[in-house]
C-alpha positions as CSV (number, residue, x, y, z in Angstrom):
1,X,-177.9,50.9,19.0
2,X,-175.3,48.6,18.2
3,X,-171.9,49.7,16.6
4,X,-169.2,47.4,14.3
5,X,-165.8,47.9,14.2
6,X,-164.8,45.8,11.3
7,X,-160.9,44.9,12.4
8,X,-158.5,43.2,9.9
9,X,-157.5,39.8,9.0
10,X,-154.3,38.4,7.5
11,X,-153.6,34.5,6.2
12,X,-150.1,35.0,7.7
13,X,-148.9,32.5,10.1
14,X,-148.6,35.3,12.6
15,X,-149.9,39.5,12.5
16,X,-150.8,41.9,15.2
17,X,-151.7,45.5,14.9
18,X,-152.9,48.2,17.3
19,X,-156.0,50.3,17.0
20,X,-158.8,51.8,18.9
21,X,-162.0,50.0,20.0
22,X,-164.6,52.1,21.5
23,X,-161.9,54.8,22.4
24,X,-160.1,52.4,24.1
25,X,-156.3,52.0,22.6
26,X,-155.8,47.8,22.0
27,X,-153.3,45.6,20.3
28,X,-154.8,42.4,19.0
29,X,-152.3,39.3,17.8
30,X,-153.2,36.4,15.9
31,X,-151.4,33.0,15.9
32,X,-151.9,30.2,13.5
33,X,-151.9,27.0,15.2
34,X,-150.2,25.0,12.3
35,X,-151.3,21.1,13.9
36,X,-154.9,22.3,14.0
37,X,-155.5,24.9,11.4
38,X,-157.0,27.4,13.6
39,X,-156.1,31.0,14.4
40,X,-156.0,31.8,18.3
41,X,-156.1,36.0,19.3
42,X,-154.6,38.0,22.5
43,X,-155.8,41.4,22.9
44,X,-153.9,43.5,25.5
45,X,-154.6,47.7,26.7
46,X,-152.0,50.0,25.8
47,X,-150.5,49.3,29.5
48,X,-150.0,46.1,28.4
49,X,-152.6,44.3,30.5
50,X,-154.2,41.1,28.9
51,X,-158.2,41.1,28.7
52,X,-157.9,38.0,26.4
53,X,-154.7,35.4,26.0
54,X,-155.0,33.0,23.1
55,X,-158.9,32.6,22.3
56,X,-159.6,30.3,19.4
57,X,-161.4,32.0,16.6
58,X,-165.0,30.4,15.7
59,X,-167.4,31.3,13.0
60,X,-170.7,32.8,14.4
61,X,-169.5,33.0,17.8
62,X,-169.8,35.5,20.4
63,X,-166.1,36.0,21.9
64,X,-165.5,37.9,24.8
65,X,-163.8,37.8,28.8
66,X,-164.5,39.1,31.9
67,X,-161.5,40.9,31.9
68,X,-162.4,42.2,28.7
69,X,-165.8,43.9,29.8
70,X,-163.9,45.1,32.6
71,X,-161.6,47.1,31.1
72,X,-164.3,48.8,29.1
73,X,-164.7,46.9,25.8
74,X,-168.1,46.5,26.6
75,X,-169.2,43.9,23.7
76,X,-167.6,41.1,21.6
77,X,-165.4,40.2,18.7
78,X,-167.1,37.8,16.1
79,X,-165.9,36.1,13.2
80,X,-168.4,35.6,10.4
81,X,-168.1,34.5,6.6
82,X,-168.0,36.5,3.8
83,X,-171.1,35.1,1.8
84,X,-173.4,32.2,3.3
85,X,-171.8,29.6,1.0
86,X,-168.9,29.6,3.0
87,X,-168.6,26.9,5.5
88,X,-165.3,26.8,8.5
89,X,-163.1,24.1,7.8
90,X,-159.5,23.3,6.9
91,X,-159.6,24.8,3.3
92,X,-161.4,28.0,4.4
93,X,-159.7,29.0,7.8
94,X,-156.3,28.6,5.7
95,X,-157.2,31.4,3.6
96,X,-158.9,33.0,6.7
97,X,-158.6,37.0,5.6
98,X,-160.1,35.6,1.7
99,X,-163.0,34.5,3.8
100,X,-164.1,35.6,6.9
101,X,-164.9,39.1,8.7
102,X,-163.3,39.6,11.8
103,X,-165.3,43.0,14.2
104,X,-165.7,43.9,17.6
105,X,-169.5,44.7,17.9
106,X,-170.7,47.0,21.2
């Protein structure tokens, strides 16, 4: 059986937070890339070790590394909009916590 960690989302230029995925402690940061309106995300073990470095964020998209099933976040992190009228584009990933839902599902 599948389990969802909904994780949260900011329309700052720039946030990052630690929690725990799966009993495994990660910090996840996001970075606005201001020439072409998308967010990228790093998420790195509490040792510091990267499992993924600056992965654009796509609607409906299954996102996950090697090196992140590896270290035991055995899954992936999906964005998905908040009602099915919402479509990606400029407009929408702007306001990207207004919008979308951003989990790690295992």
């Amino acid at each position: 059986m599948s389990e969802v960690y909904k994780l949260p989302l900011s329309n700052s230029t720039y946030f990052s937070y630690s929690t725990s995925i799966v009993g495994i402690d990660v910090s996840i940061t996001f970075i606005k890339n201001t020439r072409n309106n998308y967010y990228h995300f790093s998420v790195s073990l509490r040792d510091g070790t990267v499992v993924i470095d600056g992965m654009k964020l796509v609607t409906n998209f299954e996102m996950l590394t090697s090196a992140s099933f590896e270290s035991g976040l055995r899954g992936y992190f999906l964005l998905i909009p908040r009602d099915e009228n919402i479509i990606e584009s400029e407009e929408t990933i702007s306001k990207i916590a207004d919008n979308f839902i951003f989990g790690f599902v295992s």
